[in-house]
C-alpha positions in Angstrom: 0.0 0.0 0.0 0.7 3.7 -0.5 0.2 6.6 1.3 -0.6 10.0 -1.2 -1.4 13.5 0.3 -0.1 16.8 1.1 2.8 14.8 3.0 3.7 13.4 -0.2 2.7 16.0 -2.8 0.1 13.7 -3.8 2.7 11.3 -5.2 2.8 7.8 -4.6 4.9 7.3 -1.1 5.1 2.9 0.1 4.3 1.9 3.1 6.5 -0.7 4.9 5.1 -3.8 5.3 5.0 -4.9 9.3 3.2 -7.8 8.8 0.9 -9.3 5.6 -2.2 -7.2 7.1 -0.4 -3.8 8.7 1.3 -1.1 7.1 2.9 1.7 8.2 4.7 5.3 6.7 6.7 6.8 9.0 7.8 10.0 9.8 5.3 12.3 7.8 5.4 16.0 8.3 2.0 17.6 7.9 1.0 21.2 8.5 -2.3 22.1 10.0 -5.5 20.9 8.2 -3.6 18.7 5.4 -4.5 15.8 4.3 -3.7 11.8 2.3 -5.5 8.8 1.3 -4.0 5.6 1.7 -4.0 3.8 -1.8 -2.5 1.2 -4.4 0.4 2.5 -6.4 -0.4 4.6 -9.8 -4.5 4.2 -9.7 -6.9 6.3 -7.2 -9.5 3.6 -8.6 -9.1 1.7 -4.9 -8.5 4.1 -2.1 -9.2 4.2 1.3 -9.8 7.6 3.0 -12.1 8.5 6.3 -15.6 9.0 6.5 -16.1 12.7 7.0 -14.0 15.9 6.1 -13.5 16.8 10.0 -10.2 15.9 11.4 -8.9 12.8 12.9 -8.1 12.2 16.7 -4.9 11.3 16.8 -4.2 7.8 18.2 -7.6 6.4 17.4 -8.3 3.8 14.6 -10.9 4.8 12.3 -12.9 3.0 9.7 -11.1 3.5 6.3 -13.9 4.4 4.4 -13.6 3.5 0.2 -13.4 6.3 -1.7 -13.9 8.2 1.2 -13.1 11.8 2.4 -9.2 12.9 2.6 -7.5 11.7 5.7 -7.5 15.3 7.4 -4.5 16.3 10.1 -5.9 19.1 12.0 -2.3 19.8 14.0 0.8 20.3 12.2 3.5 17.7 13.5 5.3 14.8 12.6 3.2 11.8 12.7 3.0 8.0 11.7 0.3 6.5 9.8 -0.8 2.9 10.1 -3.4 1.3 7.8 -4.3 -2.5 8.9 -5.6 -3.6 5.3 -7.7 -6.8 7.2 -10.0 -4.8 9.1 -9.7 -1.7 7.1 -8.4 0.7 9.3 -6.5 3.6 9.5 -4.4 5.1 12.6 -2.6 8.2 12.5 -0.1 8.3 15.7 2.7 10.8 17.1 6.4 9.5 15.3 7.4 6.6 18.0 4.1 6.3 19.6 3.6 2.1 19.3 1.5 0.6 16.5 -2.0 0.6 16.8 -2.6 -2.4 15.5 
């Protein structure tokens, strides 16, 4: 999976692979109110993205929603974004905080 988004310029960024169902990007810098999806390389045809426009609480899993609404970081920081592709959920944590999943 990749992660595309403000973080990324919208370009194609790959997550590492923790395990065959939990991905993670670490280490993305996002200013206030920025956003990603979480995707398959070079299509937006499958993308998973969260259900509303508000932003996310940081440190909670949330239903990755398909096409869905860009992921939306409402604090700037540095931060690491987890997607477990098995239950279809997305966590955006502090850098270091442990995996959600």
């Amino acid at each position: 999976f990749y992660v595309a988004g403000d973080c990324t310029g919208w370009g194609d960024n790959g997550m590492l692979d923790l395990s065959d169902t939990v991905h993670v990007l670490k280490e993305m810098q996002f200013a206030a109110n920025q956003g990603f999806k979480v995707k398959y390389p070079g299509t937006w045809d499958n993308c998973y993205g969260a259900p509303s426009t508000s932003p996310i609480t940081i440190g909670s899993p949330f239903d990755a929603v398909q096409p869905g609404e860009n992921v939306t970081i409402g604090t700037a920081g540095t931060y690491d974004i987890y997607f477990n592709s098995a239950i279809k959920k997305i966590c955006v944590v502090n850098t270091g905080a442990a995996s959600p999943f």
